[in-house]
N, C-alpha and C positions, 0 to 999 in steps of 0.2 A: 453305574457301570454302563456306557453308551455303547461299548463293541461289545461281541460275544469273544469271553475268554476260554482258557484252558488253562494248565500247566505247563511251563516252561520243562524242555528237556532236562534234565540233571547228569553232573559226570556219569562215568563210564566206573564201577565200582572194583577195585583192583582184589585180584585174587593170592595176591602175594601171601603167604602164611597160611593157605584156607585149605581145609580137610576135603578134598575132596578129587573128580574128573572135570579136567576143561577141553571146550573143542573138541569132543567126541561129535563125528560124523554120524550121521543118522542115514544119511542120504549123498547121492553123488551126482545129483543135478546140476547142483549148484553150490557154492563155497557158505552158500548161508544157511546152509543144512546141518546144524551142528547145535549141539547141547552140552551145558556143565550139569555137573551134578555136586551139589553141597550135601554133603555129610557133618551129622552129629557125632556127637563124640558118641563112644561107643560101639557095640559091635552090631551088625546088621542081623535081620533081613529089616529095613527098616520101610514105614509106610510111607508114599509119594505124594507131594504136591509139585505137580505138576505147572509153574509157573508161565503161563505167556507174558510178553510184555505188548502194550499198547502202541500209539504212533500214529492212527489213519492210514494200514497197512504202506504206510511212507516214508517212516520213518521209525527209528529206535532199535534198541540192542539188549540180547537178554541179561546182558551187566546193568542195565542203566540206573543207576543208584537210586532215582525214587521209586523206582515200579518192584526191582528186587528186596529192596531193602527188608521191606515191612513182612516179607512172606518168610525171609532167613528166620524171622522169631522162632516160624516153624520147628527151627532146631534145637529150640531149649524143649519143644516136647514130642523129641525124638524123632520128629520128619525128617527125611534125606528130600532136599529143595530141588527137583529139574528146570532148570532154565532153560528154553527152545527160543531161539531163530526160527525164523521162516523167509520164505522169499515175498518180498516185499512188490509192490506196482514200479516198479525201474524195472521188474525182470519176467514179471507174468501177471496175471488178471486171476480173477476168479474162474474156477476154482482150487487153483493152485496152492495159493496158504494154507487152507481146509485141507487137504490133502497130505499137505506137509506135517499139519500138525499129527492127524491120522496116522500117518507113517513113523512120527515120534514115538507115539506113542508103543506102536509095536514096537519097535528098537526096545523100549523102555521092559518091555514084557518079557520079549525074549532073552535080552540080554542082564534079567535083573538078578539073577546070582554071581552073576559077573562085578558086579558093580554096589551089590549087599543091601537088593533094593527088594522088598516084598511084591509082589505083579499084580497081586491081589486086591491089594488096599493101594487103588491110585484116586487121590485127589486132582481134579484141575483148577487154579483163578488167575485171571486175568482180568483188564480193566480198558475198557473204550474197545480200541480193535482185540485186543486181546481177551477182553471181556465177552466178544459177540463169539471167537475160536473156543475160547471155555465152553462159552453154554452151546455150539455146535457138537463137540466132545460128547456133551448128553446125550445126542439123538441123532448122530450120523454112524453108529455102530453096523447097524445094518442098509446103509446106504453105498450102494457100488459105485455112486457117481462120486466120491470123496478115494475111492482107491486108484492106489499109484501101481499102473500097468505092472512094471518091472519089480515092483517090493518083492525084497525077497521071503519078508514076512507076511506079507497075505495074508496066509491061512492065522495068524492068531487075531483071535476077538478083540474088540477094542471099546469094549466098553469099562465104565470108569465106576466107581463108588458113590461120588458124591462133585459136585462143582457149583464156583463161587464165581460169580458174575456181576462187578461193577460196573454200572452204565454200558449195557450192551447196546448196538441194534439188532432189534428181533422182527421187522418188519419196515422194509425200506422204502416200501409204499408207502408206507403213511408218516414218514419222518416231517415233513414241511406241515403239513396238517397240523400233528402233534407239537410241532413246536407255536404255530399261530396262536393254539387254543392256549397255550401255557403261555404266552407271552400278555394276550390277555388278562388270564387271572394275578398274576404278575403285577402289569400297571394297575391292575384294578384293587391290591390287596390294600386293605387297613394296615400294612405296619410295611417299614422297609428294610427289605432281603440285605443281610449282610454276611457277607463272605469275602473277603478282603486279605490277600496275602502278596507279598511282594513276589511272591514265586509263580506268581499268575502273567499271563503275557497277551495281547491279542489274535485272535486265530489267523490262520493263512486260508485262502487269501482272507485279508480282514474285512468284517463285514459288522454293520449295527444290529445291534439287537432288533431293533424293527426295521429290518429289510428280509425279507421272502420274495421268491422259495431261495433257500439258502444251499438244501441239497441237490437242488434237480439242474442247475448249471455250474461250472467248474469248483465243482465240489472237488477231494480227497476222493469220496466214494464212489465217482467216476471213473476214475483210473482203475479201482477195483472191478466196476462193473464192464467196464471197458465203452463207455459211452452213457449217452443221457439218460437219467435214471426212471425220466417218466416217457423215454421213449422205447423201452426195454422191458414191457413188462414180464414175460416171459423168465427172461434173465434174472430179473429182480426175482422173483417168486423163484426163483431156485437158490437164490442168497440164504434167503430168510428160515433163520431157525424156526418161526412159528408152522412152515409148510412140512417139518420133522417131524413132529411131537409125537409117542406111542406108547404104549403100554408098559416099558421096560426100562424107563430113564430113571436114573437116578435122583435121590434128594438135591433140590437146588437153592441154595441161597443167592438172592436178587438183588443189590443195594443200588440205589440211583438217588440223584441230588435233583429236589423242589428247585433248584434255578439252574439246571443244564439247560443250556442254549445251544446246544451241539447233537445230544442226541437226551431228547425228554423222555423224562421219567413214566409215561404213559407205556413205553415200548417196554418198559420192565413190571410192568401193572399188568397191562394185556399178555405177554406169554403166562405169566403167572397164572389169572384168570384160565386162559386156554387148557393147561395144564390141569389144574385143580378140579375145574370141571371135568375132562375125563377119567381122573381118578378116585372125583366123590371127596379128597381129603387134601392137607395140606403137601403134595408132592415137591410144590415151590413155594419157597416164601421169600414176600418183598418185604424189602426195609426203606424207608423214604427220609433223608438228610433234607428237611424242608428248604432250606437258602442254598445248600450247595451248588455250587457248579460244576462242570466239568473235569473232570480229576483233580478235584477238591481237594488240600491236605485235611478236610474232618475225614473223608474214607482212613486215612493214616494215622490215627492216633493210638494211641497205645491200648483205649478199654475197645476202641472197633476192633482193631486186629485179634485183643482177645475172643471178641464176641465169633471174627471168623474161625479161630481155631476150635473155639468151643463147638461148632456146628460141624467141622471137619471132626474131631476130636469122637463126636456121638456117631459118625457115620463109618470112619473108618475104624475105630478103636473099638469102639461098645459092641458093634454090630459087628465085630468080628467073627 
């Protein structure tokens, strides 16, 4: 594999016949402020996974058939699925999506007997951009710079139960770094990395595997930060979930792929670390898909997905 891949977009998953709210507004900023809600059969108050979807806040929809699909499982053990839009870099920079999501979330609290949704037991996961909004969910509860002036829910808490976070970034500083040292051990290993699926594509803009720095000029994550990322430090240190972390975050599960060439598996190592050390115990735990890549179909197979509801399942259910 001589470029650095990802996942090809997938259709747009149609709602036709499905239990549940579509394009429910959350917000009036913007037209992309809107969330479905999948329901299981059955009667509510039902516990929430809170779905984002990924993209390089650039791209994607909370339909989009690979990022939602895998999380619907949820509904054969009783989750009611939130899928959330946010406003993407066409219409704002950081901290804008943070914000949105935040403001999801209250909508979701406030209005969850409306809709047969328990406020209590909220899961979040997402995967890449969506993945980095999940594990912000953990540790922007008491953060004022993530609220939205005008919400008319404010005053509710917005903290979560438990969040699943594939291939986040957790620290944007050291993305180019992390990925040199892994590209290293990489060319260097005794056997060869295989992860091979036709549903893989080269990234935008395309670029080799051994070309650095990758993120720190026209990167995706430029537009987010709204400028060069190693000219911004400031800005950047306000991105990064590791500059969050506190005493009152929830259980987190980490999954990242040994051959992400987009955003390495180090950045899911290190929060982890950060975290565990200030609680003495396993507050976050990483899972490491050795060969994976970048939204890898191994994160999507049917005994992974179990293994994420099984950890949702202990968090929101048990610990009830």
């Amino acid at each position: 594999m001589t470029n650095r891949k990802w996942r090809k977009n997938g259709p747009i998953l149609s709602i036709e016949n499905q239990r549940g709210y579509f394009d429910i507004p959350y917000g009036t900023a913007s037209d992309a402020q809107k969330l479905d809600i999948w329901l299981p059969e059955g009667d509510g108050h039902f516990p929430v996974i809170v779905s984002i979807h990924g993209g390089g806040f650039v791209a994607c929809d909370k339909r989009q058939k690979d990022m939602i699909e895998p999380m619907l499982e949820g509904r054969n053990r009783g989750y009611a699925i939130v899928s959330i839009n946010y406003r993407l870099t066409d219409e704002v920079i950081f901290p804008e999506p943070v914000r949105d999501v935040k403001m999801a979330i209250r909508f979701i609290k406030k209005n969850a007997a409306k809709f047969h949704l328990d406020p209590q037991r909220i899961a979040t996961w997402g995967g890449s951009a969506g993945g980095y909004l999940a594990l912000m969910t953990a540790v922007f509860a008491k953060e004022t710079l993530f609220d939205t002036e005008h919400d008319p829910n404010k005053d509710i808490p917005t903290d979560v139960s438990a969040v699943v976070s594939w291939y986040p970034v957790c620290d944007f500083s050291r993305l180019d770094h992390d990925l040199q040292v892994n590209y290293i051990l990489q060319e260097n290993s005794l056997y060869e990395p295989v992860d091979i699926s036709d549903e893989y594509e080269d990234v935008f803009p395309s670029s080799k595997r051994n070309e650095f720095p990758f993120h720190t000029k026209e990167s995706v994550l430029e537009k987010l930060v709204g400028g060069p990322i190693d000219e911004l430090d400031q800005q950047v240190k306000r991105l990064n979930p590791m500059s969050y972390i506190h005493k009152d975050i929830p259980k987190i599960l980490l999954q990242h792929g040994g051959g992400d060439d987009i955003t390495p598996m180090q950045q899911s190592i290190d929060f982890a670390l950060k975290v565990n050390q200030l609680f003495e115990r396993e507050q976050a735990k990483v899972e490491i898909f050795p060969n994976a890549i970048h939204s890898s179909v191994i994160f999507e197979t049917k005994t992974n997905i179990g293994r994420v509801l099984d950890f949702i399942d202990i968090e929101l259910k048990n610990n009830k």
